[in-house]
C-alpha positions in Angstrom: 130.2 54.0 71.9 130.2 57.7 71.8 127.4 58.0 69.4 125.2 55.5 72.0 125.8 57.9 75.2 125.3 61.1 73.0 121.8 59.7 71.6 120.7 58.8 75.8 121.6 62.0 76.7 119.7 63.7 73.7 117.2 61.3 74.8 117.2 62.5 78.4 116.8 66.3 77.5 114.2 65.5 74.8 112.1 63.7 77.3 112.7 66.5 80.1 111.8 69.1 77.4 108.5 67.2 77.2 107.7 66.6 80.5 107.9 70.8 81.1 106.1 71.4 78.2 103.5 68.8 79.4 103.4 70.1 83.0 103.2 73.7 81.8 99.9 73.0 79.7 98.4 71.1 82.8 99.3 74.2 84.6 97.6 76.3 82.3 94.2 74.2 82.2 94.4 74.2 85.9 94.3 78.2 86.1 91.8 78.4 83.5 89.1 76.2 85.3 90.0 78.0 88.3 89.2 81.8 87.0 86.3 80.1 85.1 85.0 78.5 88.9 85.5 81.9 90.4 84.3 84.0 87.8 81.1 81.5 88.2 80.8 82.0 91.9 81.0 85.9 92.2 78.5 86.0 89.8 80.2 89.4 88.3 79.2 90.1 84.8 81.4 93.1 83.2 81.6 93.8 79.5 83.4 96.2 77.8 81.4 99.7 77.1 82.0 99.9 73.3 80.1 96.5 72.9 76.5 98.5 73.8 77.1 101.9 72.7 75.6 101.3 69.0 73.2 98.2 71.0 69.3 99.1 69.1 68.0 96.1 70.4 67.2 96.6 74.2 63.8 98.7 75.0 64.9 99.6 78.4 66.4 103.1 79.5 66.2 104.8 83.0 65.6 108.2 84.1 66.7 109.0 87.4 65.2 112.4 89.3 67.5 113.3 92.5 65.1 116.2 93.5 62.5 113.8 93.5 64.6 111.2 94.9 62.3 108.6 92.0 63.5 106.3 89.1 61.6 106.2 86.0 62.1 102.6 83.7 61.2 103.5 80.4 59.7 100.4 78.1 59.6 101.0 74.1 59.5 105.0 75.5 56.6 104.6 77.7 56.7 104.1 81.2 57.0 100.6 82.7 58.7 101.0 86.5 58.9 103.9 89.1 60.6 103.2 92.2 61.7 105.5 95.0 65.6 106.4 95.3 68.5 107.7 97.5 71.3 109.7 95.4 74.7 111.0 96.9 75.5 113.3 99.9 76.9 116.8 99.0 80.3 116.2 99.6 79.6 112.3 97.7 77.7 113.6 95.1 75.9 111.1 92.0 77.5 111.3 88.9 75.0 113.6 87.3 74.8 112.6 83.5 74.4 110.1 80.8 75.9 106.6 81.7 75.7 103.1 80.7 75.3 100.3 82.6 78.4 98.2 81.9 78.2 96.0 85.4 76.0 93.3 86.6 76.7 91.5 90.3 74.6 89.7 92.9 76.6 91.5 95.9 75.3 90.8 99.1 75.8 93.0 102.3 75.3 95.9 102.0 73.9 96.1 98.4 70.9 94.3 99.2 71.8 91.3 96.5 72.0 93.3 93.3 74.6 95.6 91.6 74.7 97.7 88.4 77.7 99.5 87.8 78.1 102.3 85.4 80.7 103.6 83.2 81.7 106.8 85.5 85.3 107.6 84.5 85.9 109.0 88.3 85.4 106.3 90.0 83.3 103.4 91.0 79.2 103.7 91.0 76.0 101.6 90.3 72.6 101.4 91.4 72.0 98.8 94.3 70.1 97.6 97.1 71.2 99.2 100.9 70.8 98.3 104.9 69.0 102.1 104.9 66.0 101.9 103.7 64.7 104.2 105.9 66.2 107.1 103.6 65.2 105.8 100.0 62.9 108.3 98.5 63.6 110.7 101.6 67.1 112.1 102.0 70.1 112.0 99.5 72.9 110.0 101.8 75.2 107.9 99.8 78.7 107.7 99.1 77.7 108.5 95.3 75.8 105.4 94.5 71.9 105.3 93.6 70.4 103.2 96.2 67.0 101.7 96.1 64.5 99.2 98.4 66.1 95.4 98.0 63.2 94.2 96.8 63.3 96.7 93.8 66.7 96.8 93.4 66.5 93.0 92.7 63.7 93.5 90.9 65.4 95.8 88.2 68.3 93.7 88.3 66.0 90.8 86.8 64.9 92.5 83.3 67.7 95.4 83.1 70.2 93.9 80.9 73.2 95.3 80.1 74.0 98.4 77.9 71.3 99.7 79.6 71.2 103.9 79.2 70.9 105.8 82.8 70.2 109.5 82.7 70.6 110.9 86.4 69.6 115.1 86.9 69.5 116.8 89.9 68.8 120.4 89.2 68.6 121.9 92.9 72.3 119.8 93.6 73.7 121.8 96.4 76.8 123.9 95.6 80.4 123.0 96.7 83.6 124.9 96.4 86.1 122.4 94.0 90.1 122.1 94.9 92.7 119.8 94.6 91.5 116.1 95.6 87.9 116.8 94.4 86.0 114.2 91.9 82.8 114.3 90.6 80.0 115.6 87.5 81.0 119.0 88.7 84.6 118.7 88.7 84.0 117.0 84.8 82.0 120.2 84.1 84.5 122.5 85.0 87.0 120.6 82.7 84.8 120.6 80.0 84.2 124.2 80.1 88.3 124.9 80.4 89.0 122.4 78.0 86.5 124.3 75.1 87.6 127.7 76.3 91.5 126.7 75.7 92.7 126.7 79.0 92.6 122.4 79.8 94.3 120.2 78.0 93.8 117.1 79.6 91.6 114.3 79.9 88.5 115.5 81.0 88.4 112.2 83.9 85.9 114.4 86.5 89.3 114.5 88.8 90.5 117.2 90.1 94.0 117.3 90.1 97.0 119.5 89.3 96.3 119.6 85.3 93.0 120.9 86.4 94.2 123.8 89.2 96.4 124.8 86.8 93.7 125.4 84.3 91.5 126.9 86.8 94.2 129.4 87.8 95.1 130.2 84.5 91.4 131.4 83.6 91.0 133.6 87.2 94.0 135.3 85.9 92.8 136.5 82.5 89.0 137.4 83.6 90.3 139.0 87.1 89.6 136.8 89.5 91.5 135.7 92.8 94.0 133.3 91.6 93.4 130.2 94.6 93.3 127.9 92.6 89.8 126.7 94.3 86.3 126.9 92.1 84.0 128.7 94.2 80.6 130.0 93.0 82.0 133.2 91.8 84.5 131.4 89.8 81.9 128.8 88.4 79.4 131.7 87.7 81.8 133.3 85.3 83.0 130.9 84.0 80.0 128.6 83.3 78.6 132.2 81.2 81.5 132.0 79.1 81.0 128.6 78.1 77.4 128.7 77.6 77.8 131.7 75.3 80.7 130.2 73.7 78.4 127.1 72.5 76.1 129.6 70.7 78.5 131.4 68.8 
């Protein structure tokens, strides 16, 4: 008799133990289909940056001119596209330098139906369409981004693939004093230049942030300059010398 109500109860628990596991792996499926359903209807493509960094295979680079406010598509090295461009505002400046696209989205709105994000370690920033076109090719008035005409911007979008290489230069960028709270290409140049001189030992992230005063106050200090703290242009003057000569020694 004993042995008959220990077997249903071992009976019980082996059947409840097999329900859970069964509902769990429903449960699982379930979420699955639903990321894969979402993921389909954003339309957001990102892949890691590492998977295109050694990429030979795509002919495609871009060249982007911010005191010409223009964007050169380069085919197999020759010229293929130029379209007219609007870069960042001084106090949003584009992140001047070598980038990858890593991002690929049809956002709507305000980007015009295309998005191409880049690997900029400071923050968030792509080239995509705008609700100004009045400025593209004209002024310099974004938060950062690259913005283009819709029409191009879904144009590129079309044959750019990702891993793409995106070289932005603006030599005539307006100067701006750098504190605490500050990101951007020149806040990642001033880390770079600290960090080879021995005086940042940090990530160089193009934040500006306490690792970074630090740094900054450390070197005013031994070449005589007012200790604030604050990068102005006597400060990057000085200090942009030093590195430059540093690199040729």
């Amino acid at each position: 008799m004993r042995f008959i109500v220990w077997e249903n109860v071992y009976m019980r628990k082996a059947a409840y133990y097999w329900k859970t596991l069964f509902f769990i792996l429903i449960l699982v499926f379930c979420v699955k289909e639903l990321i894969i359903r979402v993921d389909q209807n954003t339309k957001k493509l990102a892949i890691a940056v590492s998977n295109y960094i050694l990429a030979s295979n795509n002919p495609y680079r871009i060249y982007i001119n911010l005191d010409e406010q223009l964007m050169y598509v380069f085919k197999n090295e020759e010229l293929y596209k130029t379209y007219p461009v609007s870069g960042g505002k001084i106090n949003s400046p584009s992140p001047v330098g070598d980038w990858i696209i890593i991002e690929k989205g049809t956002w709507g709105d305000g980007f015009g139906g295309a998005w191409m994000g880049l690997n900029v370690p400071w923050g968030k920033y792509g080239i995509h369409g705008t609700r100004q076109p009045w400025a593209i090719g004209r002024q310099n008035v974004s938060g950062g981004c690259i913005r283009m005409n819709n029409n191009d911007a879904n144009e590129l979008y079309k044959f750019i693939p990702h891993g793409t290489k995106v070289k932005i230069v603006f030599e005539n960028q307006p100067f701006r004093n750098l504190k605490d709270g500050d990101f951007g290409s020149d806040v990642y140049q001033v880390q770079k230049a600290l960090k080879y001189l021995n005086y940042f030992h940090d990530w160089c992230n193009g934040k500006y942030g306490h690792s970074t005063k630090k740094a900054v106050m450390a070197y005013q200090k031994d070449v005589k300059l007012a200790v604030t703290g604050i990068v102005n242009i006597s400060t990057w003057e000085k200090l942009m010398r030093q590195y430059n000569e540093a690199l040729l020694e």
